[in-house]
N, C-alpha and C positions, 0 to 999 in steps of 0.2 A: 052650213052646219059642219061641224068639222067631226072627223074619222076618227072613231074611241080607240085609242093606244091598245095592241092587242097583248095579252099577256108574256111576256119574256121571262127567259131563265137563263141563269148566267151560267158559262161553261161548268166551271164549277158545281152549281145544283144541281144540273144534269146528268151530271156522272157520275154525283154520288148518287142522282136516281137508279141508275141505272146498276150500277156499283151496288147498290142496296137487291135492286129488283131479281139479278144474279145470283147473287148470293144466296139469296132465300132461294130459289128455286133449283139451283144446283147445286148442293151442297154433298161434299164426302161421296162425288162419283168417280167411275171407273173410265179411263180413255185408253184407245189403244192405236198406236202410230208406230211410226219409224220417228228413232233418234236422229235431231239434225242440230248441228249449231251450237252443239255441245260445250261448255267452257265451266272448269273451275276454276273459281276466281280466288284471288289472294284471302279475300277474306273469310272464305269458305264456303260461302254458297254457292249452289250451280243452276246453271240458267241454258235453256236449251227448246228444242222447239219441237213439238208432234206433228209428226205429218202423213197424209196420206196421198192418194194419187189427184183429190180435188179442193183441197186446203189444210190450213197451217194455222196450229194456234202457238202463243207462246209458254213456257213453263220456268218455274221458279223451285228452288230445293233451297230454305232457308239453309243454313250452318247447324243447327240444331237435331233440326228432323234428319241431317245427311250425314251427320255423326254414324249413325247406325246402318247404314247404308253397308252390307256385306261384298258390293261388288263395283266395279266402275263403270259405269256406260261409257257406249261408246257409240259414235257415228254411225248411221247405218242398221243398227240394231232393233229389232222389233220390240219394244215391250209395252206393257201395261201399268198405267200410273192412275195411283188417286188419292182423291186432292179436292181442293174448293176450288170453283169459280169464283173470281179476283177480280178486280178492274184495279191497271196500275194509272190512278187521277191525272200523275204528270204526262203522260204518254197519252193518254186517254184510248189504254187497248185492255182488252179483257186478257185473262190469263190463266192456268192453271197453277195454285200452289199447292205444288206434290210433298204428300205425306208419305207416299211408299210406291216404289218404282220395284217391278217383276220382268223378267224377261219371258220371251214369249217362247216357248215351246223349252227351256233348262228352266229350274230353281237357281236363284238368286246367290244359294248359296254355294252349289254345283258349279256355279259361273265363275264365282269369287275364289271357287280352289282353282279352276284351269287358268284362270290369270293371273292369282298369287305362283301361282306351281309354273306357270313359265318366265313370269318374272324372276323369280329368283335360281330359274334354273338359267338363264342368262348369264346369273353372277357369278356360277358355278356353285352354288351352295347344297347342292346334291348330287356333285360328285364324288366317289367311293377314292379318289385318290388324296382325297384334305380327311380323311377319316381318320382317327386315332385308334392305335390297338385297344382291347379293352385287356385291363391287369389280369393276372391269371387267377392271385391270390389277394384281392381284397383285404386291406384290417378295415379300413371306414369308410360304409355306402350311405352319401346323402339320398334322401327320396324327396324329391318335389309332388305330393299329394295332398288329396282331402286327410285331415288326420280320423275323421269318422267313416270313410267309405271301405265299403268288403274289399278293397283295392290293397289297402296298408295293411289290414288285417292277415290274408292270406302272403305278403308279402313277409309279414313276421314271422308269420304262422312256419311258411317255408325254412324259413332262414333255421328257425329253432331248432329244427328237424337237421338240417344240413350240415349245419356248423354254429353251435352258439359263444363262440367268439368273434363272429364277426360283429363289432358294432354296427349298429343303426339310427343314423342322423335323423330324425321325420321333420321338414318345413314343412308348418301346413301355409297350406293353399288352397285357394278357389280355384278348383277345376271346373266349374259351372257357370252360365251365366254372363251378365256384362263386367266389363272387365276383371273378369278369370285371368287373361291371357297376361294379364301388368303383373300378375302376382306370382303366374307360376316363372315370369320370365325373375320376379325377385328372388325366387330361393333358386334358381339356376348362378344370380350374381353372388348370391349369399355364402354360396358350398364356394366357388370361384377366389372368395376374399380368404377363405379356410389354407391351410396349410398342409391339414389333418386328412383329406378327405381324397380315397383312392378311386371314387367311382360314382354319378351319381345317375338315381334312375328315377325319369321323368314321368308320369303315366295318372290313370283313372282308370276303373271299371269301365264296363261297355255303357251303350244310350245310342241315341239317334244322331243322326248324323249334329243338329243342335245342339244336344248334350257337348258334343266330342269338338264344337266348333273352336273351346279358347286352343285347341293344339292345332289348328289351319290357319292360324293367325300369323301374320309378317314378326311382332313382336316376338310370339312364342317360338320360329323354328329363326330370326335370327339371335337369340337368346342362346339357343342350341349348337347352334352352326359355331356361336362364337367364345363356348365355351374353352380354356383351356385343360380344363377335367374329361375324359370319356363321357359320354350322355349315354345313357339304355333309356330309348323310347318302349313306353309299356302303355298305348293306349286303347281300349277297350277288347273284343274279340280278335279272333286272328283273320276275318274277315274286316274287320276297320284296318284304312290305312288313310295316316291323316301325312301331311307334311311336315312335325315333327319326327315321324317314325321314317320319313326320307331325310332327315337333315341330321338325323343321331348317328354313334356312330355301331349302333348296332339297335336292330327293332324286334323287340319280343313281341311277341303275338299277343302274348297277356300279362298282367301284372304277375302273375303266378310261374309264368315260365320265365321271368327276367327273373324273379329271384331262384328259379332253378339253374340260371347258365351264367347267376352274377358272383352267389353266395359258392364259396369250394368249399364242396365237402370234405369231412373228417374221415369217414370213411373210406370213401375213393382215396381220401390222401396215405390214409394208414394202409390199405390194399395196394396204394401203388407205391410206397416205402418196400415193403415185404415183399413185393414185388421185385424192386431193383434188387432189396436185398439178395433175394434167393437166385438172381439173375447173376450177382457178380459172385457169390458163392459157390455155385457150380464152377462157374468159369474158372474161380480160385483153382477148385478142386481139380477140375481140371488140368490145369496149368501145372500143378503138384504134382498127380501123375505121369504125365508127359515128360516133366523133369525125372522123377525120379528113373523112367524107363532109360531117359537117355545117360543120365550118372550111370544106373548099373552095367547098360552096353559099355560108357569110356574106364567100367574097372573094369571090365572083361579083357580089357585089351594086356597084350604083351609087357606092354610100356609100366604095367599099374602091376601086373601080375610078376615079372622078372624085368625090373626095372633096371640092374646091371646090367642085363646081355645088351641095354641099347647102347650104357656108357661103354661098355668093352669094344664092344663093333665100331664105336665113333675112333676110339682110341686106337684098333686096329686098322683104320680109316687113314689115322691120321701118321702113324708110322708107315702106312704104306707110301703115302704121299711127300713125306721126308725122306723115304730112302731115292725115289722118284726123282726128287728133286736135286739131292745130292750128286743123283749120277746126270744127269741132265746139267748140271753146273759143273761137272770134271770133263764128261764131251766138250763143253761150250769154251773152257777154260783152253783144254786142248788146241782144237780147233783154231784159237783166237792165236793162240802162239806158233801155230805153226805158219797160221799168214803171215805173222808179223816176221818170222826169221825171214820169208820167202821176199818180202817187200824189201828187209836190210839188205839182204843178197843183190835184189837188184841195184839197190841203191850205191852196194859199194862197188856191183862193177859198173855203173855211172858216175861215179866218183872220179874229178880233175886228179887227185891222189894216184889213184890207179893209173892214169894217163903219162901223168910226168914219170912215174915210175917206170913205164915204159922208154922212156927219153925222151921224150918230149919235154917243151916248156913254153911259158906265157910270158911274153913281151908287152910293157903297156905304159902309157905317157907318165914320167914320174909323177906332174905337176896333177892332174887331175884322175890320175888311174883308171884313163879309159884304153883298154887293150885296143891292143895294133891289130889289124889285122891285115892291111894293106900297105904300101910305100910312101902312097899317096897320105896318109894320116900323119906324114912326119916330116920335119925339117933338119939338115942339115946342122949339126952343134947342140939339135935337142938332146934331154938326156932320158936316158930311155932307163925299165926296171926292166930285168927279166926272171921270172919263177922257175926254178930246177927241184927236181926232188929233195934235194937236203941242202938247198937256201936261196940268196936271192944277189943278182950280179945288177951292178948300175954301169952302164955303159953313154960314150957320147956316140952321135952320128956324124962319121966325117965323111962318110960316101954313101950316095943310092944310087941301088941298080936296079930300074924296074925289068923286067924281062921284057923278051922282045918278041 
């Protein structure tokens, strides 16, 4: 008798039993592990695994649900995920698909500011030295706000007070909620395409840190960062500090003191006109009498009071100096002529004149008129010149006698 075929189930049925049996029994629980295996994928899901010190399940974050994800996990990291029990059929492993991932011991959202805020302080995007001055004297403040909230209100409310020619630009915006952060980063672009617009100021009333989240967002503070207009961050109390109001180039505490440090007052400007005025008036005034003290000292003087006596003094100055001169030029004159007789004198008793005059005379070759002075300078039939006081003898040579 042969053995009845016992009932079979093909991999397949099985796991969807099983797939089934999970599911219902675990549905929308809580797990708590260490992140391991972490991976976002191109197409936007993330896939990663829980673990503790004596097994490992696997985990799933479709593209959908991880949209709203406020922070990034990361390896190593303790948190709390939940989610359905899964079985993936092809793989044939059961799995968690996580609907909302927490960290364990920070909020989620606490997390997502310290790793937005070092992220982008990496890039430098919160450094005070890429900051732009903010104008002194505004004509046109964009505001990126709720156009309903006490925020815009009091910022009007100020300005009217302060100075009411300053125009005011209002973008509304969603400050609140999912995607707040696309719209307030639109009227940041919008004042940016403007021509018109001297200053714009970013901000909301106060809320919870939730409230306050579209301005910690990567969109909103590089919206800011990347304005070419000044930013004045204005978001909630002066106790809220989001990463907008580090990436601005100046952070109000509240909506109401941006428009008191954005909008210039008429007042202050009219007090400090009247101010400089009566500053350079004085000094005018000033100035006036100091001059006049020193005019009336330079008429006091001689010069203003008997102004001939200087010219006559110059004049008798100057006749003294001509007579001075005169005798000093008949000395000099003197003087010159009495050297010069004393140099002719010598000269003419140095004088060959005076020599011949004496009797003497000069003998010298006729041909080249170089004087004799010796025997030896002459030949026999040469003809000789000789110089006497009143004229001149040519003579030939028919004898020498040199001495002996």
């Amino acid at each position: 008798m042969m053995r009845a075929q016992p009932k079979a189930f093909t991999v397949t049925a099985i796991t969807r039993m099983i797939k089934s049996a999970l599911e219902e029994m675990y549905p929308d629980i809580w797990i708590e592990g260490e992140m391991s295996g972490y991976i976002h994928h191109s197409s936007g899901h993330r896939y990663f695994s829980l673990k503790d010190e004596n097994a490992v399940i696997k985990c799933a974050m479709w593209r959908s649900v991880g949209a709203y994800l406020k922070f990034e996990p990361k390896n190593g990291q303790k948190v709390l995920c939940r989610g359905d029990i899964t079985v993936y059929e092809k793989g044939g492993q059961y799995q968690l698909s996580c609907k909302e991932i927490v960290p364990v011991g920070i909020g989620p959202l606490e997390l997502a500011f310290r790793q937005l805020f070092e992220k982008l302080s990496a890039e430098g995007l919160f450094e005070e030295a890429r900051k732009k001055p903010i104008p002194e004297y505004p004509a046109r403040i964009g505001i990126v706000t709720s156009p309903t909230g006490a925020a815009i209100r009091d910022i009007i409310q100020i300005s009217k007070r302060r100075n009411n020619t300053v125009q005011l630009i209002i973008y509304p915006a969603q400050v609140q909620g999912d995607g707040a952060e696309k719209t307030i980063a639109a009227g940041i672009e919008y004042f940016n395409g403007r021509d018109d617009i001297d200053l714009i100021i970013c901000g909301r009333g106060g809320g919870s840190l939730e409230d306050l989240w579209p301005f910690n967002t990567e969109v909103t503070v590089r919206a800011i960062a990347g304005s070419r207009i000044p930013v004045v961050s204005a978001v909630g109390h002066e106790i809220d500090v989001t990463l907008s109001d580090m990436a601005a180039d100046l952070r109000a505490p509240t909506p109401s003191a941006a428009a008191e440090l954005t909008v210039w007052s008429k007042q202050e400007f009219k007090e400090r006109i009247e101010g400089l005025v009566y500053t350079q008036t004085q000094r005018l005034k000033s100035q006036v009498r100091q001059a006049r003290q020193e005019l009336s000292g330079l008429l006091q003087r001689t010069v203003y009071t008997r102004p001939f006596d200087q010219i006559n003094q110059r004049r008798q100055y100057i006749d003294q100096l001509t007579r001075l001169a005169n005798s000093a030029g008949k000395n000099l004159f003197e003087r010159y002529r009495n050297s010069l007789s004393l140099v002719l004198s010598r000269l003419e008793t140095l004088s060959p004149l005076k020599t011949l005059a004496r009797g003497y005379s000069v003998t010298r070759r006729l041909d080249d008129q170089t004087v004799v002075s010796s025997v030896k300078a002459v030949r026999t039939g040469e003809t000789l010149e000789t110089i006497v006081t009143d004229g001149r003898l040519q003579t030939v040579v028919n004898k020498i006698v040199p001495e002996t």
